[in-house]
C-alpha positions in Angstrom: -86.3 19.7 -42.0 -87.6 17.6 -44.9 -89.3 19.7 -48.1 -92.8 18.6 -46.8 -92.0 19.3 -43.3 -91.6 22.9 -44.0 -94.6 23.2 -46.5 -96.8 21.2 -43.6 -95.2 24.3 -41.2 -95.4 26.8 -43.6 -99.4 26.3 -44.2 -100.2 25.4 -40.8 -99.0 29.0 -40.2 -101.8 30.6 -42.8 -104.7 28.2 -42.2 -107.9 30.3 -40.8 -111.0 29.1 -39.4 -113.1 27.7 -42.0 -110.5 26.4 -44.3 -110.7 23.2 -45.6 -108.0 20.3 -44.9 -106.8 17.1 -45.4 -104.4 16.0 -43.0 -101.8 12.3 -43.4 -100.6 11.1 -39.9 -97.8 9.3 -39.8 -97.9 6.3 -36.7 -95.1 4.4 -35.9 -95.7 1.7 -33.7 -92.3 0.0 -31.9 -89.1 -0.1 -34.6 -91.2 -1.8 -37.7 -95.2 -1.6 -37.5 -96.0 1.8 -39.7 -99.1 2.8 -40.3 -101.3 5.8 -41.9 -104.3 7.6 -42.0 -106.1 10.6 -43.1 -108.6 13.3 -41.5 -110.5 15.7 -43.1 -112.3 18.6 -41.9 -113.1 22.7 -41.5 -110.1 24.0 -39.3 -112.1 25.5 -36.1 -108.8 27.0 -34.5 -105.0 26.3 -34.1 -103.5 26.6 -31.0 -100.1 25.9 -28.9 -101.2 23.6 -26.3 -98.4 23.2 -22.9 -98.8 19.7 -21.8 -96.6 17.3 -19.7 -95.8 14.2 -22.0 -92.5 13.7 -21.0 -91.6 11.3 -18.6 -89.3 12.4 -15.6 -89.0 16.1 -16.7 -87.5 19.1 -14.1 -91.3 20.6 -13.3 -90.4 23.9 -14.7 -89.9 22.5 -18.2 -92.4 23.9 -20.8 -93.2 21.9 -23.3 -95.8 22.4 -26.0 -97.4 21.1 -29.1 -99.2 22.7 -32.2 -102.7 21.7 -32.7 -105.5 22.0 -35.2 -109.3 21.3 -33.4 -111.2 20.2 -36.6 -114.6 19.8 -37.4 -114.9 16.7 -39.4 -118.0 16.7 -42.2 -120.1 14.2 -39.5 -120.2 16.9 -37.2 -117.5 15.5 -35.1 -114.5 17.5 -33.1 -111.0 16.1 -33.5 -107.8 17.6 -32.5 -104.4 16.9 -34.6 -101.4 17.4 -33.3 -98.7 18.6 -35.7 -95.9 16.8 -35.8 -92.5 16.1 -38.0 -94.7 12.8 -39.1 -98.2 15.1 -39.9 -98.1 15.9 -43.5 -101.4 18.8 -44.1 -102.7 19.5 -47.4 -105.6 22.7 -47.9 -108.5 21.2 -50.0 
């Protein structure tokens, strides 16, 4: 785990409704496309989400994902989902 993979995880762990974030995503696209953006919003809640991603998995396989469901200054609702490309930053 990289130095800002474990501060990401580290303050993912503390955030409480109402803070304040700024969030990079990392998004690959095939082996040479990279792009980035940023969101920014109040954190709503954080959760552990089960969902079934994976292609060809046994059926009891869990799998889950850590999100964040923001609310973004427009009013609108967005969902993150952390991940070892998801750098977060409390503002």
């Amino acid at each position: 785990m990289t130095p800002e993979e474990y501060e990401s995880r580290a303050l993912y762990e503390q955030l409480q409704p109402g803070d304040r974030v700024e969030v990079l995503h990392g998004v690959t696209v095939g082996s040479s496309a990279k792009w980035s953006t940023t969101t920014v919003g109040r954190v709503l809640r954080r959760e552990r989400r089960r969902h079934g991603l994976h292609f060809r998995r046994n059926t009891d396989d869990k799998v889950y994902s850590d999100v964040l469901i923001l609310a973004r200054d427009d009013g609108e609702l967005t969902t993150v989902t952390m991940d070892e490309y998801t750098r977060l930053r409390r503002i």
